[in-house]
N, C-alpha and C positions, 0 to 999 in steps of 0.2 A: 400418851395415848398410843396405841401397840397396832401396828400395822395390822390388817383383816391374815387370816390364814391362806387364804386361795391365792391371794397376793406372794405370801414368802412359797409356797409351792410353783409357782408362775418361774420366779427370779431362783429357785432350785433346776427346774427344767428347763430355763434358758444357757444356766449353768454348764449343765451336762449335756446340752446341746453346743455349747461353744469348744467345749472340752473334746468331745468327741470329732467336731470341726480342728479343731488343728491339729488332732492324732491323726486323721486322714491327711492335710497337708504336709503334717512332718515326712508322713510314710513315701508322700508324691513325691518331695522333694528328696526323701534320702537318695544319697548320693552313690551310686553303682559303679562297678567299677569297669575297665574298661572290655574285659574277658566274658564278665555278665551281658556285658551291652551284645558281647558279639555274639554269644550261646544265644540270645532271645532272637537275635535277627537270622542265625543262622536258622533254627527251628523251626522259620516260618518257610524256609524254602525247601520244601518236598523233594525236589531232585536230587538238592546235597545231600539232605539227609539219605535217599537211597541211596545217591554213590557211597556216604560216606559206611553204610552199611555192608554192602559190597566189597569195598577195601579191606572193611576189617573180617570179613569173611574169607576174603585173599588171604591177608597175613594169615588168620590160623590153619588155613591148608597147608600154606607153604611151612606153618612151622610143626603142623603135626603131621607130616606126610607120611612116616613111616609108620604111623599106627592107623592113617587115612587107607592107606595102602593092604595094609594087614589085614582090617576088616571088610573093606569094599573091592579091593581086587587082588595082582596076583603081582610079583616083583616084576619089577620095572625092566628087567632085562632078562627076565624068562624066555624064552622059545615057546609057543603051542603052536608048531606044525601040525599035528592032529584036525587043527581047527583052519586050516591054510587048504585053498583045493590046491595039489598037487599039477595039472596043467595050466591054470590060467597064474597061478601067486597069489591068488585074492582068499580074502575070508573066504568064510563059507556060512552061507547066509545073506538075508537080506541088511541093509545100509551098512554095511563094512562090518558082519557079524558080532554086532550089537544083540547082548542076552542078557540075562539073569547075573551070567557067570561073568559075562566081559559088559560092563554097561556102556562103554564108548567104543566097543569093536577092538578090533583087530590091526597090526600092521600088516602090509602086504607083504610079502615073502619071510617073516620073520616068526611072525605071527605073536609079536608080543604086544601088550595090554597097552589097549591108546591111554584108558583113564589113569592109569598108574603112570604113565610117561607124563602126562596132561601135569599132573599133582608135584611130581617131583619136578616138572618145566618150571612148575610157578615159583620155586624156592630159588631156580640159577634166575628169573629176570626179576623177582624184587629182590632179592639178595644187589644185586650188578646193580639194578634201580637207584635201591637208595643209599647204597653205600657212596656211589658216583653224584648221587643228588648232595649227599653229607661233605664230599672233599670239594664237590665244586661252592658251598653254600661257605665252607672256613675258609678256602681262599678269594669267594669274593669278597666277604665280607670285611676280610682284614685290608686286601687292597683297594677296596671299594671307597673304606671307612677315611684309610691311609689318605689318597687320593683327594678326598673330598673335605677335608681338613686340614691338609697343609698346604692343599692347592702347588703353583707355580711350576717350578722344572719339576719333583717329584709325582705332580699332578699329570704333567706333557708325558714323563715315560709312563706309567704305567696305561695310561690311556693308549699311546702307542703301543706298549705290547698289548693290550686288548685289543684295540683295531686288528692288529697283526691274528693273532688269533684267532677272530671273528673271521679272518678271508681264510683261511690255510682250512683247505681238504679233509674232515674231520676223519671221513670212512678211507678214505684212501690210505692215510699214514696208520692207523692201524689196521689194514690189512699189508701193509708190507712190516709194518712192526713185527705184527703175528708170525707172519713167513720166517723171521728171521731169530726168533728167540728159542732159547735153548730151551732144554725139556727140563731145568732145573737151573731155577732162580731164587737165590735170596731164603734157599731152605724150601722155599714150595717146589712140588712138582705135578705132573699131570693138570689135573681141571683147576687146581687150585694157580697152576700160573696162569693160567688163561682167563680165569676168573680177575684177580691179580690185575693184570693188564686191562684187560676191558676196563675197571671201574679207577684206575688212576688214570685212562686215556682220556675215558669220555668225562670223568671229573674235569681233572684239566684243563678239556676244550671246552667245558660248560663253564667255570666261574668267572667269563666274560660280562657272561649275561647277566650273572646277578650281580658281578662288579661295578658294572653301570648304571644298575636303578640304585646300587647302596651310596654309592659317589653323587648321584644328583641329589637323592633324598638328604644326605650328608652336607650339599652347596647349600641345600635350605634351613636345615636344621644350626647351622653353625653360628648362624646371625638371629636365632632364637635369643628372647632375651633370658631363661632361663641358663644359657648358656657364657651370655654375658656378664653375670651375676655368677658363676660359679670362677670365672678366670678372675672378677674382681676381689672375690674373696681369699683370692692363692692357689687356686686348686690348678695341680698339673696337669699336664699336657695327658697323660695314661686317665687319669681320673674324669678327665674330660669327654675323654673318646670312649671308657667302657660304663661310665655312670650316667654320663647325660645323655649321649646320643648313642651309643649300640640299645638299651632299652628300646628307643625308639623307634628302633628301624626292626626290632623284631615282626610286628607287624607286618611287613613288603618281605621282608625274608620267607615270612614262614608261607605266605600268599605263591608268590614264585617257586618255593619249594615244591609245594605241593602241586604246581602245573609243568616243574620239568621232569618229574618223577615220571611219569607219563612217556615224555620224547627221551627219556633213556628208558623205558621198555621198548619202546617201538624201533632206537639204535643197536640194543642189544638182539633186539629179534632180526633186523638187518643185516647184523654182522653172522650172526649162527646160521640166516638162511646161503650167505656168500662164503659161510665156509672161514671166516674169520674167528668164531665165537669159540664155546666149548667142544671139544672134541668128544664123538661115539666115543663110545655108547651112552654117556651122559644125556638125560633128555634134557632139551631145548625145544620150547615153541619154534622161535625159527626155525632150528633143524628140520625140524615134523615136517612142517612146508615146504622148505627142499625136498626132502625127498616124495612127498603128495606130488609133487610135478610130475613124476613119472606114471603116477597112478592117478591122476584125476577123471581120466576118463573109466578107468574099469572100475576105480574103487573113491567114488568123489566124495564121500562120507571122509575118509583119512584127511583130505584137504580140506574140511567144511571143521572139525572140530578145534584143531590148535586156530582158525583163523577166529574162530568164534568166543575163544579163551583169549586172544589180543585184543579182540575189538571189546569186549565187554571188561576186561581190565582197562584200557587205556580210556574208555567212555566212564566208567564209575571216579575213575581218577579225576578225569577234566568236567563233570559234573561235582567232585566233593570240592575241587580246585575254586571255578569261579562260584560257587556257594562261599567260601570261606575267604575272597577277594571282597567280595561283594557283603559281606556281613562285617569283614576289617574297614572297607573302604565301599561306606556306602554311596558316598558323593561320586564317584569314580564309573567311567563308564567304559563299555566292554568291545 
């Protein structure tokens, strides 16, 4: 006797209702990896994501500057005394003769192009940025990693030179370094030494800091049983430290990275405002600001622009920064 039909269509559509139920849980549970995890969380936070839009509208200024230049203003180191009032030094016009022609004004007595200075500024401080972010990031990492894996006397010195380095006068020795170095170094000369120097000084004095999160992260990671399982199966001491645990610590690397990026613009704009940095006629934001001291009161517009080009780089920075802390290391508070 043969089952009713509405019956085998019943156990059809229960079928294809169970079928369709575990395509939906397989989909729940496929497993993501950890970059996807971070792109979803970071997505949901609106400010990173404007910083991080911001930033990359930085890099391509800085890296198209001279066609930036070509079509919106006039070279970087032009003269238009024409446009200079002859008694007072100031533009000519209202807010530091800001036009058509000059869209960020004028310098005082020189009369060259704030926005063309502004444009080709941003190329010497992320340049100095993140080259100094790059040398401080390889050697903390290597002595961080060092450190935190061999532990004992190895672990005591290098820790002592970081302590040591963490206290020592960061601006101070490179302004007497600067005073005293020759106009030709190592094949570079002019901006390129002084370039040079800023970003191996302030590397340097910066891979303390991430020497020491990579060393603790490293005291915890070592006693991973992952880790344990790879020394019992023979694996060396090198395959150890770049296969099990540097993967892991990319995370806190790149996290730090991306928030000292930030405090080497704002050392570099210190050292150019003190007269440490790139030498005229090269623009430098700091520079700009040096010399606005003299003119803020007839021309406060010159002081009001390079200040408004740091704070809006160094805020899109430390907005893309804890956005991308906080997406790596959600558990983690600020």
């Amino acid at each position: 006797m043969t089952a009713p039909l509405h019956d085998t269509s019943a156990d059809a559509d229960k079928a294809a209702a169970v079928d369709v139920a575990a395509d939906v849980v397989k989909k729940s549970v496929e497993g993501r990896s950890l970059r996807q995890i971070a792109w979803t969380r970071l997505k949901r936070d609106k400010l990173a994501l404007a910083g991080g839009v911001v930033v990359i509208f930085l890099v391509l200024v800085a890296i198209f500057a001279p066609l930036i230049v070509s079509l919106f203003g006039h070279p970087p180191n032009e003269f238009h005394q024409d446009a200079i009032d002859p008694l007072f030094g100031t533009p000519k016009g209202a807010f530091g003769g800001i036009s058509s022609d000059f869209l960020l004004g004028l310098e005082p007595q020189n009369g060259r192009d704030v926005f063309s200075r502004i444009v080709y500024g941003a190329r010497i401080s992320l340049l100095v940025a993140f080259l100094a972010a790059l040398v401080a990031v390889l050697l903390g990492t290597i002595f961080g990693i060092v450190a935190g894996y061999f532990g004992g006397w190895v672990d005591a010195i290098i820790s002592r030179v970081m302590d040591m380095l963490l206290a020592f006068p960061q601006l101070l020795f490179i302004i007497s370094l600067v005073s005293v170095l020759p106009s030709d170094l190592f094949g570079l000369t002019g901006t390129s030494v002084r370039i040079a120097v800023l970003v191996m000084v302030i590397g340097f004095f910066g891979w303390p800091y991430v020497g020491r999160i990579v060393r603790g992260q490293t005291l915890s990671l070592r006693e991973k049983e992952y880790v344990e399982a790879a020394r019992s199966l023979g694996a060396g001491q090198r395959y150890v430290l770049f296969k099990e645990l540097l993967p892991n610590l990319v995370a806190p690397i790149t996290v730090y990275t991306t928030l000292m990026i930030p405090t080497n613009i704002l050392t570099e704009a210190a050292l150019s405002f003190l007269g440490a940095g790139v030498r005229p006629p090269t623009a430098s934001w700091g520079q700009m600001l040096s010399k606005a001291v003299e003119y803020y009161q007839e021309d406060p517009m010159f002081m009001v622009v390079p200040g408004v080009a740091i704070f809006v780089t160094v805020l899109a920075f430390n907005l893309f920064g804890d956005g991308v802390r906080d997406a790596l290391d959600p558990k983690g508070t600020r």
